[in-house]
N, C-alpha and C positions, 0 to 999 in steps of 0.2 A: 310716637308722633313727631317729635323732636327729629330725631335722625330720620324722616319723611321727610319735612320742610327741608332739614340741611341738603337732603339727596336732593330735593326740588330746585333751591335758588340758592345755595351756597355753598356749592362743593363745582368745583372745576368738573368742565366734562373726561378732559384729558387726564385729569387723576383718577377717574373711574376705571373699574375694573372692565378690560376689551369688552367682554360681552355686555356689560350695563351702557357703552355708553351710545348706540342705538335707542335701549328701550328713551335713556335720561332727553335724549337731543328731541326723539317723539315728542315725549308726554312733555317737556319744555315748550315748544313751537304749537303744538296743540293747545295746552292750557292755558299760556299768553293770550293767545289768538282770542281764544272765548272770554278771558279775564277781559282784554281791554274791548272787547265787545260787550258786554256787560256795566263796563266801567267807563264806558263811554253814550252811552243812551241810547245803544244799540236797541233793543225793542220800540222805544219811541222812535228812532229815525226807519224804522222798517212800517213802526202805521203809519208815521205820515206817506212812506213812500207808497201804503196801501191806499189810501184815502187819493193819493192823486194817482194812481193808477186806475181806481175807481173813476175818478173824473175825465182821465183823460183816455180810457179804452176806446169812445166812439173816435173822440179825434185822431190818436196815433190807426185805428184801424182805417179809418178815411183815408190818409199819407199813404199808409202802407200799400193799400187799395189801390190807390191813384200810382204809384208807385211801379205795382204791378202791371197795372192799367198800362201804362207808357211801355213795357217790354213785353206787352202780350200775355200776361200767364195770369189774367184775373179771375179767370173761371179756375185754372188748376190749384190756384190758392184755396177760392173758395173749397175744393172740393178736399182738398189737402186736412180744413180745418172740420170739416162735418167726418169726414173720415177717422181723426185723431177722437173724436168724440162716440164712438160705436159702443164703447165698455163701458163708459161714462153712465150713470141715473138719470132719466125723463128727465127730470128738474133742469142740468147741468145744459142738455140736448137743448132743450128750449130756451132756455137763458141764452144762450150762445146763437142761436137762429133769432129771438128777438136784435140780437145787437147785433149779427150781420142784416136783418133785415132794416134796421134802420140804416147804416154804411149804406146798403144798396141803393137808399133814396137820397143819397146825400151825393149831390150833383154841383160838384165843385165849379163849372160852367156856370149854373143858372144860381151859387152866391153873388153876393155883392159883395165888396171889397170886404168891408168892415166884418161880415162873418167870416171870410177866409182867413181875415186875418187874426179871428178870437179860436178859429178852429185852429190855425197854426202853432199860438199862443200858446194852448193849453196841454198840446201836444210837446214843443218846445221846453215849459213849465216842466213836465216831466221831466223829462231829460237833466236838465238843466239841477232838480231836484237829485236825480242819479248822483250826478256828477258832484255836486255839492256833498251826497254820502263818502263818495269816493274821496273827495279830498282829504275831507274832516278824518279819513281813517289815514292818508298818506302825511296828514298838516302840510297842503300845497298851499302857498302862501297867497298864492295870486289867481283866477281864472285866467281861460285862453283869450288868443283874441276873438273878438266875435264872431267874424267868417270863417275861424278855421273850427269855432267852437258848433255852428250851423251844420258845417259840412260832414263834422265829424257826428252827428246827430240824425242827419238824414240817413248815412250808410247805418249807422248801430239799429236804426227803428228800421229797419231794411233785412238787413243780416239775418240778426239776432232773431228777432219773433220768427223768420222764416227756415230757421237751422233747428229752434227749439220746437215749432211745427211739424217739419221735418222727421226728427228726430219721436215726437209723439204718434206720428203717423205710422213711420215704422215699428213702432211697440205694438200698436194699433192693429197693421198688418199683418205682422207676425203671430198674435194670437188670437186673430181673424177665427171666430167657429165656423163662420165660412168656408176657409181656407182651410182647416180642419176636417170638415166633414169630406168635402169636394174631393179634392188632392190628398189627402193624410201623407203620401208618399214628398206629397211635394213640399208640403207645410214643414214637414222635420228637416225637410232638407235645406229650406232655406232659413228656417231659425238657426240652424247649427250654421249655415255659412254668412248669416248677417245678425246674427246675436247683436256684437258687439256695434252695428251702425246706431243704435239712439245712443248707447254710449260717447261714441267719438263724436258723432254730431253736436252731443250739447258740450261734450268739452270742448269742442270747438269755439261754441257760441260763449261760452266762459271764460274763455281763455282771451279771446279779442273784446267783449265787456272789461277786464279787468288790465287789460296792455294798455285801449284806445281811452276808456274814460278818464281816468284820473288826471289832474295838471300834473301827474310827476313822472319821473325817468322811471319806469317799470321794465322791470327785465325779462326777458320770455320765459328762462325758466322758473323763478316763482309763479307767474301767470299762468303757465302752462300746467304745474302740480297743483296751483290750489283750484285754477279749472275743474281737474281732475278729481277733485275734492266734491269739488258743485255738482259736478255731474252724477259724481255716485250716489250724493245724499239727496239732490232731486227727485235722481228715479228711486228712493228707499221711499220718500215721502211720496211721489206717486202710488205707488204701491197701497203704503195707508191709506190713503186717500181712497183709493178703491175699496179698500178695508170698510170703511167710512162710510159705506154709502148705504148701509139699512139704517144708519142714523138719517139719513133724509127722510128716510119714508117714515120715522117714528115720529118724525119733526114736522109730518105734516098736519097732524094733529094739532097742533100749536101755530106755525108759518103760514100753515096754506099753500099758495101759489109761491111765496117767498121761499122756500121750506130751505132751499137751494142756497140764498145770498148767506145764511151766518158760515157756513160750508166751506165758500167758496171768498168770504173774508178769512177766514182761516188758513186757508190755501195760500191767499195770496200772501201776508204776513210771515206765513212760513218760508215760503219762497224769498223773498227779503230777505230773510233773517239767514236763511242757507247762502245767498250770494254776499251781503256783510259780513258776514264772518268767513268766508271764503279770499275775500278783501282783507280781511286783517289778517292771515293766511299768506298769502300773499306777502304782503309788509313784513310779518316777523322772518320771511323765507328769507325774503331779501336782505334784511338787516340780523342775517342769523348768527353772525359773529357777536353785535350786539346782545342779542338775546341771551343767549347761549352761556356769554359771562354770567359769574357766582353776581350776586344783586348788592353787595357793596361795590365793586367797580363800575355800576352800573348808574351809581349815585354822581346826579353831576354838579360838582363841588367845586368851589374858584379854585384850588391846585388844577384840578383836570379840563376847566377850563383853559386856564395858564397855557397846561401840559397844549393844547389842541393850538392856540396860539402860537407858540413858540415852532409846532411842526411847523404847519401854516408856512411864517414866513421863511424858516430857515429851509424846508422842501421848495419850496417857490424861487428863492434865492438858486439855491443849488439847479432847479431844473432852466431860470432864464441862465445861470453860465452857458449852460445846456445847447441854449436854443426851444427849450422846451415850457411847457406848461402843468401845472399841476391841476388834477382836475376834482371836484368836490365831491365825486364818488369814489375816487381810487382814496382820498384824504380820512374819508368815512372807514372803506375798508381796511386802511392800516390802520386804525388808532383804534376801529373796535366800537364805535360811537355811529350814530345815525347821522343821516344827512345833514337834516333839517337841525341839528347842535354844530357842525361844522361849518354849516350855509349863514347861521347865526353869528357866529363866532365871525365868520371871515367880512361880513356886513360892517358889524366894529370897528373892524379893522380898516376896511375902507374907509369910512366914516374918517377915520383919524388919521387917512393919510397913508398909511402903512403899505397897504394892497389895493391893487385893482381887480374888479372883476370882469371879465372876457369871455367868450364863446356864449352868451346869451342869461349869463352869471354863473354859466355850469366848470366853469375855469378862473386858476388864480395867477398875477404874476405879482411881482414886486413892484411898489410904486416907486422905489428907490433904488439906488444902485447898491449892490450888496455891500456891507460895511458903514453906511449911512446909520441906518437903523439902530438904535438903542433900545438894553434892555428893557428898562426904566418908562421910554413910551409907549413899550407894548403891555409891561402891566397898566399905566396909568390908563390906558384905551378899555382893558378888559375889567379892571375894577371899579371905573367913574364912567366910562363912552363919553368922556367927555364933557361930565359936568365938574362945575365949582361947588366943593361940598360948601361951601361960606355962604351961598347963595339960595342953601335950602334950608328950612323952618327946622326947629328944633333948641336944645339947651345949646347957650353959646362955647361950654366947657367939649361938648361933643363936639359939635362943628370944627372947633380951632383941633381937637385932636385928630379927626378923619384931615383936618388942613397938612397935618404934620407928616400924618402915615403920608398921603400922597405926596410929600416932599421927598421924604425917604424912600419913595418907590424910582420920583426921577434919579435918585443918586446912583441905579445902579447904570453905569456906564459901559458895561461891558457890550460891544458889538455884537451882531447876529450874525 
């Protein structure tokens, strides 16, 4: 077990033997992924996103509706979504027709302000909810601004449900008994030549969920593998799901007419639980340098803060000789450390004078001219930010000793 753990978090990848270190980078990027899904309240933040999905299905399907409505294609939605529903259990069929039957009477014309705008609301709410998962997996510091946060809301409740539609449709069609009995010649012919469309459809729709929500700089290709990811384990959960369904009919006995909702609360939870962790996926892809280090380098300890500092201003220095800029994603991937530890680190640093930040805070320069700067104030910046240890509570014997070390941090004089 011992030499497990070491293979897992404390043996260099590049010291493994060629052929291990595939399997090690895998089962590293994978296990991360689910560890800090787990270690982060991942199942709680996938009900709450069930619970307001539940509240908000009639409202996001009204937008969507209305949506469609304006480009003409309201009826081939509708038929789009009873279509994706043929394989589907009684229960599922009727649940689904109850809640587009009620979308159909909802006559965004004949609201009054105040409902349009608690239907908007609730719809938004969701979203907004998303998004908030997303960050809390990226630590984006801040939300967008609000009209681009709107805009980029309207296309994902647009897109999204219509690609994941889409793509359910085609499953739908393709093992149509219909289509089967009617054609047989023709049924094999186009599952073998459209196999792969629910596939790439919903990576699709996973791929632009995981680029556009998040407040942070996401890169295609993590988006696009751990898409990739979502999509395969969607459609495996479909599959159960279909598995799943003499449990309806056993459950009638108990539910009744409900028999369908604990089902289809399950459903949706899983479905959560596949695209956050497809999200944290994502993250460790991107930051795989980070990961991928043995777990005592990965420990972040005032030396490696220093260490992050000291790049910081002396790469910043060197790129304004330059003409140039250093930016807080390239600073990440040299030092092997995450953004959001360099984006902190370099905060400090402004704060104190040292750095400015530039291009929207995604770039650093020097606030000083090179040779200005002393050692001495870039620790004192990174071990105080700036407070007077004299000034905070504690035995007066400690205080005057943390006075002294920071005395001795400004003596070092040596230039950057």
């Amino acid at each position: 077990m011992r030499k497990l753990l070491d293979w897992l978090w404390h043996e260099r990848i590049e010291q493994l033997p060629k052929w291990q270190r595939p399997l090690a980078f895998l089962v590293r990027i994978l296990l991360r992924s689910f560890l800090r899904f787990w270690r982060k309240d991942g199942p709680t933040r996938c009900a709450g996103l069930t619970y307001w999905t539940l509240m908000a299905l009639v409202p996001v399907l009204a937008v969507v509706f209305a949506v469609a409505g304006a480009f003409g294609i309201r009826s081939e939605l509708e038929d789009s979504i009873r279509s994706s529903l043929l394989e589907y259990p009684l229960q599922a069929r009727d649940f689904v027709d109850e809640a587009l039957l009620v979308v159909q009477h909802v006559d965004l014309k004949a609201l009054s302000a105040v409902a349009i705008l608690g239907l908007l609301y609730t719809a938004f709410t969701l979203m907004a909810r998303i998004e908030a998962a997303f960050n809390a997996t990226w630590k984006a510091a801040r939300a967008r601004a609000l009209a681009r946060r709107y805009a980029d809301y309207v296309a994902i409740m647009f897109l999204v449900p219509l690609l994941v539609l889409a793509s359910t449709s085609a499953t739908a069609f393709l093992q149509s008994p219909v289509l089967r009995d009617s054609a047989p010649w023709l049924a094999d012919t186009l599952r073998e030549s459209f196999s792969f469309l629910p596939l790439a459809l919903l990576w699709m729709a996973a791929a632009l969920l995981l680029k556009v929500t998040p407040n942070a700089e996401v890169r295609w290709m993590p988006a696009l593998v751990a898409g990739l990811v979502i999509a395969v384990m969607y459609l495996a959960m479909q599959k159960l799901f279909f598995l799943l369904q003499i449990g309806v009919t056993q459950a009638n006995a108990i539910y009744g007419t409900l028999a369908f909702l604990p089902l289809f609360l399950i459903y949706l939870h899983a479905s959560w639980s596949i695209v956050i962790i497809g999200a944290e996926l994502s993250h460790s892809l991107q930051y795989r340098e980070f990961v991928l280090r043995p777990q005592e380098e990965r420990l972040w300890t005032p030396e490696r803060r220093r260490q992050v500092g000291l790049f910081l201003l002396r790469e910043s220095m060197r790129r304004y000789e330059s003409a140039g800029v250093l930016t807080i994603s390239e600073a990440a991937s040299r030092l092997g450390v995450q953004a959001l530890q360099v984006r902190d680190v370099a905060k400090v640093l402004e704060r104190a004078g040292l750095l400015h930040r530039v291009r929207k805070g995604q770039a650093l320069v020097p606030a000083r001219l090179p040779g200005e700067i002393r050692a001495g104030e870039l620790f004192v910046a990174l071990d105080s930010e700036g407070e007077h240890p004299e000034k905070g509570r504690g035995d007066q014997a400690d205080l005057a000793l943390l006075a002294r070390v920071r005395d001795a941090l400004k003596d070092f004089d040596d230039p950057l």
